[in-house]
C-alpha positions in Angstrom: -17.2 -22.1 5.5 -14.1 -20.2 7.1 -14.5 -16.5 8.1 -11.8 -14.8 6.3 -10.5 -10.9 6.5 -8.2 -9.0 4.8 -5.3 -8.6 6.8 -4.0 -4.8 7.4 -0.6 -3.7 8.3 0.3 0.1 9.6 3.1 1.2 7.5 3.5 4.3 10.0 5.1 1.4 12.2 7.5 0.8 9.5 8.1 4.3 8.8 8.3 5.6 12.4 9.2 2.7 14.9 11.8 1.2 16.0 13.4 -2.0 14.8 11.4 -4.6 16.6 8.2 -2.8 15.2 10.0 -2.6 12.0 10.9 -6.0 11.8 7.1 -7.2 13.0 5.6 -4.8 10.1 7.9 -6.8 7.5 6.6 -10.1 8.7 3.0 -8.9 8.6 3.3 -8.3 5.3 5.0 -11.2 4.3 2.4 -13.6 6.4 -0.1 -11.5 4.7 0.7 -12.1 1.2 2.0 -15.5 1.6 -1.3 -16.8 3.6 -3.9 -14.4 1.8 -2.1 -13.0 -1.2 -3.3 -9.1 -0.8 -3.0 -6.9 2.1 -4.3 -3.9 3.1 -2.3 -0.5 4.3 -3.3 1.6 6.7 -1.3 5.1 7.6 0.6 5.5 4.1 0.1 9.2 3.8 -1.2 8.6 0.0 -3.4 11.8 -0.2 -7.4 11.2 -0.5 -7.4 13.1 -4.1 -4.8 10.5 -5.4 -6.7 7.5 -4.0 -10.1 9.2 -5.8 -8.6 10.0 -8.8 -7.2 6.5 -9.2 -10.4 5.2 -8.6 -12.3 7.1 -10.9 -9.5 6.4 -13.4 -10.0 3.1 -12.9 -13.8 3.4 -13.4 -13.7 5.1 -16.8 -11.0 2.7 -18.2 -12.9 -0.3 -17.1 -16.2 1.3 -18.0 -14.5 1.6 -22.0 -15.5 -0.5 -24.8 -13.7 -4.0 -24.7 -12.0 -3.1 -28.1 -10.3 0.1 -26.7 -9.3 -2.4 -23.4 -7.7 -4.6 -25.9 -5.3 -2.4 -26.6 -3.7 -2.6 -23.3 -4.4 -6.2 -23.3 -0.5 -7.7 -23.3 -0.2 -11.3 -25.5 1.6 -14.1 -24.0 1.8 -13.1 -20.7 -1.3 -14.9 -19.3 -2.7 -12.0 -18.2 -0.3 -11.1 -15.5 0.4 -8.1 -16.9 -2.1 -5.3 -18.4 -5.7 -6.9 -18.9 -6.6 -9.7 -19.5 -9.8 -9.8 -21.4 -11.3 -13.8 -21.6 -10.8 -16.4 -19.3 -6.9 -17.5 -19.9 -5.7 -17.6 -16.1 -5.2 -21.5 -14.7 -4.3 -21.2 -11.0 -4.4 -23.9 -8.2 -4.3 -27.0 -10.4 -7.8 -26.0 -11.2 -9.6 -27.7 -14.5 -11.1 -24.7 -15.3 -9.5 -21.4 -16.3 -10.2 -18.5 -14.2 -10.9 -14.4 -15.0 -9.3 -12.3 -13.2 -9.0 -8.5 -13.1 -6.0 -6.9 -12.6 -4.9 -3.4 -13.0 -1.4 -1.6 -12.4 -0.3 1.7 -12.1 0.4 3.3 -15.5 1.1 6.7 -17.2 -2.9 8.0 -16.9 -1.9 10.7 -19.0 -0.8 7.7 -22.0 -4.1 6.8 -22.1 -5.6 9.5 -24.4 -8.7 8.0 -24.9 -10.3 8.4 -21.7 
């Protein structure tokens, strides 16, 4: 079994450096999603309150009954976009489909029935 992490980049080396630390941020980030396929950010000056809204945001959506969810679910796009709400996602020349979660950013405010 390998011992895997999720690689973290400091975008305050992007923002603030020079070029050489510039350029090593970009190719952090693009070793991270091309090897791991998520990174994490550290020093992007989101504020807390954003992060924790998001998250409770995130909670009460997922935490809706499925047929409210299914209104955001979007046909025909294999759930790459919106949610996907049953097993449709083949990835990796697997037999099986996969579920995955995903969530974007969105107008909170559209969403009227949280």
């Amino acid at each position: 079994m390998s011992n895997r992490s999720i690689p973290l980049v400091d975008l305050s080396s992007f923002v603030n450096g020079d070029e050489a630390q510039k350029q090593a941020f970009v190719e952090a980030l693009g070793k991270a999603f091309h090897e791991v396929g998520f990174v994490g950010v550290i020093n992007h000056q989101v504020p807390k309150d954003l992060i924790d809204g998001f998250y409770a945001s995130s909670k009460a959506f997922f935490s809706l009954p499925v047929d409210v969810k299914r209104k955001y679910e979007i046909e025909g796009l294999a759930g790459q976009r919106g949610i996907p709400l049953t097993a449709k996602n083949t990835q990796n020349n697997l037999r099986w489909p996969t579920s995955r979660s995903f969530i974007r950013l969105v107008n909170m405010s559209a969403m009227t029935t949280l």
